[in-house]
C-alpha positions in Angstrom: 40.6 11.8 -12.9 37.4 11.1 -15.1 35.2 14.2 -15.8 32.5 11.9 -18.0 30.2 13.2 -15.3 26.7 13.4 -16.1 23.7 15.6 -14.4 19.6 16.6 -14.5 19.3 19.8 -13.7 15.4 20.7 -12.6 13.0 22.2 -15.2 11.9 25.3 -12.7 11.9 29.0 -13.8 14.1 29.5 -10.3 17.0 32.8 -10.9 20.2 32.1 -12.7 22.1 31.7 -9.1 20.3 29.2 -7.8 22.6 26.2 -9.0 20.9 22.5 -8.5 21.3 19.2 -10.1 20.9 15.4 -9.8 23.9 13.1 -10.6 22.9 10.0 -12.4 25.0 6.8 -11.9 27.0 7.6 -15.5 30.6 8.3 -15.0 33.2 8.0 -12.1 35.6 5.0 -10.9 33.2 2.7 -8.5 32.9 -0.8 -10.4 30.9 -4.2 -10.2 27.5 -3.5 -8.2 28.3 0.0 -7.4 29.6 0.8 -11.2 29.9 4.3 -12.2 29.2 7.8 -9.9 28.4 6.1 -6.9 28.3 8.6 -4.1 27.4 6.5 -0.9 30.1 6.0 1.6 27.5 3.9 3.9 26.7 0.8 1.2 29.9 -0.8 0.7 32.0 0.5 -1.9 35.6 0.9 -2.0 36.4 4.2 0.4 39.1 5.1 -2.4 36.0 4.8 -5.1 33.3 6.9 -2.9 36.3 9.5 -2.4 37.5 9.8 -6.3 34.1 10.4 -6.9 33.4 12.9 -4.7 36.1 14.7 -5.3 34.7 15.4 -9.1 31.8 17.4 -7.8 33.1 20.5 -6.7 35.6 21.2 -10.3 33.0 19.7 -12.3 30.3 22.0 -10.7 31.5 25.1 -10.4 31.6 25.0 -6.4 34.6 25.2 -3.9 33.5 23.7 -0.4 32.3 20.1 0.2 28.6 19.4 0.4 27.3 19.2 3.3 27.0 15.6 3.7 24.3 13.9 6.2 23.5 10.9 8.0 20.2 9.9 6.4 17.7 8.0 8.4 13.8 8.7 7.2 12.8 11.6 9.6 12.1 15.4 9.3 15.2 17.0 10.7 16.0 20.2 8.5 19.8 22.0 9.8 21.4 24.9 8.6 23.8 24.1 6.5 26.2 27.1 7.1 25.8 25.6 10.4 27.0 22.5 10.6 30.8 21.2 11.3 33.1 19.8 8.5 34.5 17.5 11.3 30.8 15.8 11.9 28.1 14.2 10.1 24.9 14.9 11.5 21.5 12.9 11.6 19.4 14.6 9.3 17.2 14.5 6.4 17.0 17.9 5.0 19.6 21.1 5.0 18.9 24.6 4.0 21.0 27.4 3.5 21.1 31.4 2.7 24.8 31.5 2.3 26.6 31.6 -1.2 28.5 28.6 -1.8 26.8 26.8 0.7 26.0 23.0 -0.7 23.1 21.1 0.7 23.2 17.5 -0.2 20.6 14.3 -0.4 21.7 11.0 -1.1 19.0 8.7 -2.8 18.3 5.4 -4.8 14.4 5.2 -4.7 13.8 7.4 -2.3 12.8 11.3 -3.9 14.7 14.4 -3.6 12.9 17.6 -3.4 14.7 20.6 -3.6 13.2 24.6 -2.4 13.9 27.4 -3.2 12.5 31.3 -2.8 11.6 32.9 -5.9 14.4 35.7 -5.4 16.7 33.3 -5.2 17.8 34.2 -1.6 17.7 30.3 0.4 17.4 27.3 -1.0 16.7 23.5 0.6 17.0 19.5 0.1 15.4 17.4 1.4 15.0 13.7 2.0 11.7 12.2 1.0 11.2 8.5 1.6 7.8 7.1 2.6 8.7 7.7 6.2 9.7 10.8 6.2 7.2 11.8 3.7 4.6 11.1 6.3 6.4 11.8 9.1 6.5 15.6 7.6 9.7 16.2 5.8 7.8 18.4 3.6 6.1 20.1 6.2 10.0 20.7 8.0 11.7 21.6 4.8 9.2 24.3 4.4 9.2 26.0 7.5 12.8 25.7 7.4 12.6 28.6 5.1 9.8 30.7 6.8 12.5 32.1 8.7 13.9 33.9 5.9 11.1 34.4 3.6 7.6 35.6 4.3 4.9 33.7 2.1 5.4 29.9 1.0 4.0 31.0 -2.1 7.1 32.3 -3.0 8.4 29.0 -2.9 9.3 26.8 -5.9 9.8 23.2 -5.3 11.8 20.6 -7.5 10.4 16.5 -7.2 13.7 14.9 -8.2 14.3 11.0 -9.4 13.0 8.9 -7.6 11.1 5.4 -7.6 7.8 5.8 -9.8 4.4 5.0 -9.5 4.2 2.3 -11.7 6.6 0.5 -9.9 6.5 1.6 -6.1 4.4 -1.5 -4.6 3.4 -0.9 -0.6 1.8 -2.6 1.7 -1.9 -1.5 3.4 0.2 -0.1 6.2 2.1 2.9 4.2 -1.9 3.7 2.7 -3.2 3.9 5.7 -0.7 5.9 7.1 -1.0 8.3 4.5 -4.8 8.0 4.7 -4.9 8.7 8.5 -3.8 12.5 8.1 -5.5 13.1 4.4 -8.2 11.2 3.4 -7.6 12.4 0.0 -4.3 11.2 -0.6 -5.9 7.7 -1.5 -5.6 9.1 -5.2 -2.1 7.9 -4.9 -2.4 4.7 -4.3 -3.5 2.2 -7.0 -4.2 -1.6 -6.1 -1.6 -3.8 -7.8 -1.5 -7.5 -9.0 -0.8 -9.2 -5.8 -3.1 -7.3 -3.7 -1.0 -4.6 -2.4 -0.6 -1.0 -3.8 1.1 1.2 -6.1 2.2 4.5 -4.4 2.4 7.8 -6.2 4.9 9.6 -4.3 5.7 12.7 -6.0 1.8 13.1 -6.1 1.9 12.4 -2.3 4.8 15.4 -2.2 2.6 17.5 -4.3 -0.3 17.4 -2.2 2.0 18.0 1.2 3.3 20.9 -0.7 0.1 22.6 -1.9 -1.4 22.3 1.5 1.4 24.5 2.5 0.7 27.0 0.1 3.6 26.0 -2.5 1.9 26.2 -5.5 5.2 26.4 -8.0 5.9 22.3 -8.0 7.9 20.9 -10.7 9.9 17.1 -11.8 8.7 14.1 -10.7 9.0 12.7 -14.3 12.3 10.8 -13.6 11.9 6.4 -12.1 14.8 5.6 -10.7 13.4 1.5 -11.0 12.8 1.8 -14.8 15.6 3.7 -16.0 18.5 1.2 -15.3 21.0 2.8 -17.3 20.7 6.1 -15.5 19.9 5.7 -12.2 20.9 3.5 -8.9 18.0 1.7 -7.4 17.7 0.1 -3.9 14.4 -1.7 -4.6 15.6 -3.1 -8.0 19.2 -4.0 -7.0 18.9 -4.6 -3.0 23.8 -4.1 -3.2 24.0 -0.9 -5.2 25.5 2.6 -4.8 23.7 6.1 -4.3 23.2 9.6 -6.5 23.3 12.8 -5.0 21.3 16.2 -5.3 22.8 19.4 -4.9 21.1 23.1 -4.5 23.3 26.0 -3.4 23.8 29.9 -4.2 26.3 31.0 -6.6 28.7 33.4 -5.2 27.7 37.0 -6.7 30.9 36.8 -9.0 29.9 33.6 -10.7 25.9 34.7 -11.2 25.9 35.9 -14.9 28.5 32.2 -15.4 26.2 29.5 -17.5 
């Protein structure tokens, strides 16, 4: 089996235990369109291919369960991981856990990962943040998903991972003004493009969703998914193309001092 697998981890002071990670599209068995570490079992690669390459994660990672894999489709559903069956995939865009070992999952290829976690390193969250659920309120979800274990949001760090850039994310006057309707403010993210339409910052979007919450501890959203083609799978850029996958789980106490 290939183990040429290769990961971002997020650049946030969170403890040693909380384990998190991007894949990029370098490594694994999928070929032609879907070449390399394609995780998506919905966009048309080979089943063997999707499975080969899902099986890398756990021994390469340092977990023993199997993420917890969801049904993605652009609104603000956050489960409990610990919670969910092994025998179902749920709808959902966000999972967050308090168990060790626990692995909550997003798929993406444009679309941004943010991952939370408490500054004691006691729950963790993924989430799903596409321009739908984005202004839906995936944020505002994924937060309050972990208000039930943790007082203060505060407390909260937050990780923007890879996703499509604002020099290249071009929207219509429908996803502004959606954004616009609920904060006025938030037309600092949009730039007008070429054609007429509009460049959309979206981890600045996430950033402003987040710090109206009270999580002031953001970090990432450095990392385009459409301009780095080497790296990264991108919907917008290649329409046919296969998906990475962002991980954030506890470490089981035994593993908490392993690097």
């Amino acid at each position: 089996m290939p183990t040429n697998l290769q990961i971002l981890t997020p650049d946030w002071p969170a403890p040693l235990w909380v384990r998190a990670c991007t894949t990029t599209r370098l490594g694994g068995v999928s070929k032609g369109v879907y070449a390399g570490l394609n995780l998506g079992d919905h966009v048309g690669d080979e089943t063997g291919a999707v499975l080969i390459n899902r099986a890398m994660l756990p021994t390469m990672l340092g977990f023993s369960e199997s993420p917890c894999w969801l049904k993605q489709v652009h609104g603000t559903r956050v489960l409990i991981a610990e919670e969910l069956s092994s025998k179902t995939i749920p709808e959902a865009d966000g999972t967050c856990s308090k168990t060790a070992d626990v692995v909550c999952a997003i798929l993406t290829a444009d679309c941004m990962p943010i991952l939370l976690c408490d500054r004691s390193g006691t729950c963790v969250a993924a989430l799903h943040a596409g321009w739908r659920g984005l202004a839906a309120g995936i944020v505002e979800a994924g937060v309050q998903s972990l208000l039930r274990w943790i007082q203060n949001p505060k407390d909260l760090f937050a990780w923007l991972g890879p996703g499509i850039g604002p020099s290249a994310y071009e929207v219509g006057e429908e996803v502004r003004s959606t954004f616009l309707a609920a904060d006025l403010a938030a037309k600092e993210a949009f730039v007008p493009s070429p054609s007429g339409r509009w460049f959309a910052n979206m981890p600045m979007l996430a950033r402003r969703r987040l710090a109206c919450l009270g999580v002031e501890a953001v970090y990432g959203g450095t990392h385009c998914t459409w301009t780095d083609a080497d790296r990264f799978y991108s919907y917008r850029r290649e329409g046919i193309t296969g998906r990475m996958v962002t991980l954030i789980w506890l470490a089981r106490s035994s593993d908490a001092l392993r690097v």
